[in-house]
C-alpha positions in Angstrom: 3.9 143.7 -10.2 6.2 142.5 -12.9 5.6 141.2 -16.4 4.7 144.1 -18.7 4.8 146.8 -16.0 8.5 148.0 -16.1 9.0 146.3 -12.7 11.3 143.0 -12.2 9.7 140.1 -11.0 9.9 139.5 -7.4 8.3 137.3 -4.9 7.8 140.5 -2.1 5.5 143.2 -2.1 5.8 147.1 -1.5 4.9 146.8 2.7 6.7 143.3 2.9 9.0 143.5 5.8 12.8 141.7 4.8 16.2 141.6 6.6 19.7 141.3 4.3 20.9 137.7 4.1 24.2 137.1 6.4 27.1 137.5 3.6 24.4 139.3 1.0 25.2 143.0 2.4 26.4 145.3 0.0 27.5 147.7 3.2 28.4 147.7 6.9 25.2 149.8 7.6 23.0 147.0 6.4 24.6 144.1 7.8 21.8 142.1 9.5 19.3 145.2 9.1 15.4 144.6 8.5 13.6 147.0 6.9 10.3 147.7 4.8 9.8 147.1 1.2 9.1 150.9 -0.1 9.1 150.0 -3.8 10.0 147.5 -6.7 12.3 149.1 -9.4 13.0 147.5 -12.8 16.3 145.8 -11.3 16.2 146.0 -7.7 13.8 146.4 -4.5 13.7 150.0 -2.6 13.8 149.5 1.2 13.4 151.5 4.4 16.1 149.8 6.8 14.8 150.5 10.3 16.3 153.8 11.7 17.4 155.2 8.2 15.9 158.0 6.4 17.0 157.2 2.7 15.3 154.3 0.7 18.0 151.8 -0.4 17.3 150.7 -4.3 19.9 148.2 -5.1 19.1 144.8 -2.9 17.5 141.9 -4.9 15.2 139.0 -4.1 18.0 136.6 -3.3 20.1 138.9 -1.1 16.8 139.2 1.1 14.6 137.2 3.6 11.0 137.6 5.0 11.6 139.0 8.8 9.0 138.7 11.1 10.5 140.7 13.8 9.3 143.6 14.2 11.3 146.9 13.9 14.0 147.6 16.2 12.1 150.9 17.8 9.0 148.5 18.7 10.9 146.0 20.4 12.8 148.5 22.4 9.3 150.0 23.3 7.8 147.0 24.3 10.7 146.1 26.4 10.4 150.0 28.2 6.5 149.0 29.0 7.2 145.6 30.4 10.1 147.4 32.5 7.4 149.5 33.5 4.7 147.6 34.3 7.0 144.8 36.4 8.3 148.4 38.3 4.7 149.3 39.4 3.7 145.8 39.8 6.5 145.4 42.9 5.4 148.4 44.2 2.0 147.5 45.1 
């Protein structure tokens, strides 16, 4: 991506998960968020903030960060099946 594609040069990738840099969000409903990397635009990425539909296509490189954690529907499933599993695991 970038030079002589129509796309801006950036240092992330379309799948390249990133969370909004504390002071960088352009809206409450981003503050802190971590989404996915949908597309690269000519000016600005396109990401899918975990539980949102839309694609948001105005955050740049420097108001993002690399996140590692992953989204917020997998952590609360992995908490369930621990829950789970120390539940079952007293009951034998």
């Amino acid at each position: 991506m970038g030079e002589g594609d129509g796309s801006m040069m950036t240092d992330y990738e379309v799948g390249d998960r990133v969370r909004v840099k504390s002071g960088k969000e352009h809206d409450a409903a981003t503050k802190g968020k971590a989404g996915v990397i949908t597309e690269i635009g000519t000016e600005a990425l396109g990401i899918q903030f975990d539980g949102m539909t839309e694609t948001h296509k105005w955050y740049v490189d420097d108001e993002v960060e690399p996140d590692d954690a992953p989204p917020a529907a997998e952590s609360a499933a992995a908490f369930d099946a621990d829950m789970d599993y120390r539940r079952n695991r007293n009951r034998a």
